[in-house]
C-alpha positions in Angstrom: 18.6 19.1 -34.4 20.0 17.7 -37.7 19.9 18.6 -40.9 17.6 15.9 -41.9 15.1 16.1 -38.9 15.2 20.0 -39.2 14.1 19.8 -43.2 11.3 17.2 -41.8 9.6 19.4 -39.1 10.3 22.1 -41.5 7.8 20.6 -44.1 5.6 19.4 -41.4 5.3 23.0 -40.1 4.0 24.1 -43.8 1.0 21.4 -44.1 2.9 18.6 -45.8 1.1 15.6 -45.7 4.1 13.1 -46.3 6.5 15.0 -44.0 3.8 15.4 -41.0 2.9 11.5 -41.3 6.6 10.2 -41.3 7.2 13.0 -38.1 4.6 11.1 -36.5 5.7 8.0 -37.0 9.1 8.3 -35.9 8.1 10.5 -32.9 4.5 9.0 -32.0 6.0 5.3 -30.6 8.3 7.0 -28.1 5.7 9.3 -26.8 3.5 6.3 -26.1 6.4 4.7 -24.2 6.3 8.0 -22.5 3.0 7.9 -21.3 3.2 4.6 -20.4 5.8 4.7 -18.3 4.3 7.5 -16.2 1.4 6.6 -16.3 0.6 3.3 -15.9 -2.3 0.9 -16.4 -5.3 1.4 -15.6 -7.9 -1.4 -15.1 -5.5 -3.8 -16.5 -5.0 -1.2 -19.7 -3.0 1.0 -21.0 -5.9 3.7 -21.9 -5.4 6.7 -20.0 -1.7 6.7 -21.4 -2.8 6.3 -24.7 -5.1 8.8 -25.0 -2.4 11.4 -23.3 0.0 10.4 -25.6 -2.5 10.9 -28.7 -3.3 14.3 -26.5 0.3 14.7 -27.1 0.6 14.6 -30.5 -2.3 16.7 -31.4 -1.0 19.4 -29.1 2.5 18.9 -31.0 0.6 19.2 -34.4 -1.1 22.3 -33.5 2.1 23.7 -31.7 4.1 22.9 -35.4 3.4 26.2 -36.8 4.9 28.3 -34.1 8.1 26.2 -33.7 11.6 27.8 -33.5 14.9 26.0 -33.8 16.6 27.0 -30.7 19.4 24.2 -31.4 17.9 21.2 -29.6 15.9 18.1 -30.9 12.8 18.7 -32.2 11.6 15.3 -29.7 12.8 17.7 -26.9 9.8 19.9 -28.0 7.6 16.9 -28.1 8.7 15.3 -24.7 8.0 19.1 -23.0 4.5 18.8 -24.0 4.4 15.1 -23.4 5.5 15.6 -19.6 3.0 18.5 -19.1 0.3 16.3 -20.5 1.3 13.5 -18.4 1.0 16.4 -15.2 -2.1 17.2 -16.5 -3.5 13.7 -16.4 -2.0 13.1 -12.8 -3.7 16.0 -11.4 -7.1 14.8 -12.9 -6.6 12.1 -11.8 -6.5 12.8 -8.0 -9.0 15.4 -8.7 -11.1 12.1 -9.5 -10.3 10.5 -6.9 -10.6 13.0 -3.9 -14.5 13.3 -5.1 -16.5 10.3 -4.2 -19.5 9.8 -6.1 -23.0 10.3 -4.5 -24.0 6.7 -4.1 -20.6 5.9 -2.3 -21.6 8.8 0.5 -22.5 7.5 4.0 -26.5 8.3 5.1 -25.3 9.1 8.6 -21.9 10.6 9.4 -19.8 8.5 11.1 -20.0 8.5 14.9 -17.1 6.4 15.6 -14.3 8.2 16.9 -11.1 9.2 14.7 -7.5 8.1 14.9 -6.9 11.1 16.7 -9.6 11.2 19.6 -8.6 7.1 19.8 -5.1 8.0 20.9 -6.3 10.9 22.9 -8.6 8.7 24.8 -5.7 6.1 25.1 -3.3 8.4 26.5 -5.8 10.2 28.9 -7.1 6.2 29.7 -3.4 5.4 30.7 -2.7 8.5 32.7 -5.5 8.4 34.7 -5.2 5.2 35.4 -1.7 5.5 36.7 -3.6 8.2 39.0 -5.9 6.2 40.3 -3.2 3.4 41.1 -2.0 6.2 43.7 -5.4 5.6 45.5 -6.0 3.5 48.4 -8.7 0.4 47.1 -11.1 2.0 48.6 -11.0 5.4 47.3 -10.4 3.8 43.6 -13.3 1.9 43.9 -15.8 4.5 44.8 -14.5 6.9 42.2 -15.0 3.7 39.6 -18.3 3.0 40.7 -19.6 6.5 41.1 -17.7 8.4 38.2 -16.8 5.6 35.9 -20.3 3.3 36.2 -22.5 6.5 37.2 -24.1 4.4 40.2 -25.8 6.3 43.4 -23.7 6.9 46.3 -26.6 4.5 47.8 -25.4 1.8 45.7 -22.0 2.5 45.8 -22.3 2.6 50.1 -24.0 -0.8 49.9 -21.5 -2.6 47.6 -18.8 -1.1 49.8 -20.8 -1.7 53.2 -20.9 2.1 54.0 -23.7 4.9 54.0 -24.7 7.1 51.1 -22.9 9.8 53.0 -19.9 8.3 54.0 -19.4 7.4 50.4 -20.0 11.0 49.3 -17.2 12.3 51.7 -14.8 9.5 50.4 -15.3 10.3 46.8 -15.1 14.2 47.5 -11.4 13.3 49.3 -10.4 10.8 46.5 -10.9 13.8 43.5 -9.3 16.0 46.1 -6.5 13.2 46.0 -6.9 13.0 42.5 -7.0 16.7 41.8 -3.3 16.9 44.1 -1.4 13.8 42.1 -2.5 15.3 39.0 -1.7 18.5 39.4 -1.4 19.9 35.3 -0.6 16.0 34.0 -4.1 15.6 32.2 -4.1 18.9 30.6 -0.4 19.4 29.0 -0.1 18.2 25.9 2.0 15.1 24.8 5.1 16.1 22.8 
């Protein structure tokens, strides 16, 4: 610090009304650029930063008495309060954001599945369906109709020109298929 700026945050530290307002003004415009910089605008404006770096300033006036020369410029001190007032304001800021406000909550959760059950569903979709290429037309189209669809073996039997329990036997040797191509495919998980 030098001689001059020491003397001035000397006087400042002991209530002098002269010497604290030129410490302001030769420190304050800098702290604003600070904040600025850091921070932003916000809705077009520069408010949040300047009212952090005004935050900064008090907190440097109030921190005045209790100031040591260690050897460094005194706008060392002030920028070390400056970046944890900037912190500060960051951290409120996502605070702020990660609570949405009561009329911007959903009624009803949402039902629609997440990212993560859509590429599940995907994966299983694609694997299966490379199973079910393995199986003769007849045995695919049974298990479509009767596992995919959910119709009766009745219906199934007439759409395929067979009986309600020749279409039963087909499906139960088309899972058995199934169940053999398979074997631990749909249950490992993708790396």
């Amino acid at each position: 610090m030098t001689v001059q700026e020491a003397e001035l945050v000397s006087r400042a530290a002991r209530s002098d009304p002269v010497a604290t307002a030129a410490l302001l003004a030769r420190l304050r415009p800098g702290v604003v650029r600070y904040c600025r910089a850091h921070l932003g605008r916000v809705g077009g404006a520069y408010t949040t930063a300047d009212d952090v770096a005004q935050e900064v300033c008090l907190a440097m006036l109030r921190a005045l008495p209790r100031f040591q020369d260690q050897g460094r410029p005194f706008s060392a001190f002030v920028y070390r309060i400056a970046a944890n007032k900037v912190a500060d304001a960051q951290r409120a800021a996502l605070r702020h954001l990660s609570v949405a406000g009561v009329d911007m909550l959903p009624d009803r959760p949402d039902s629609a599945p997440s990212p993560e059950q859509q590429a599940v569903s995907t994966d299983e979709a694609r694997r299966l369906a490379r199973l079910l290429r393995q199986l003769s037309p007849t045995h695919r189209e049974i298990i479509v109709l009767r596992v995919a669809v959910g119709l009766p073996a009745e219906e199934v039997g007439s759409v395929l020109g067979m009986s309600a329990a020749a279409v039963r036997m087909a499906q139960s040797r088309a899972l058995a298929q199934l169940r053999t191509l398979a074997g631990d495919t749909l249950d490992e998980v993708p790396a």
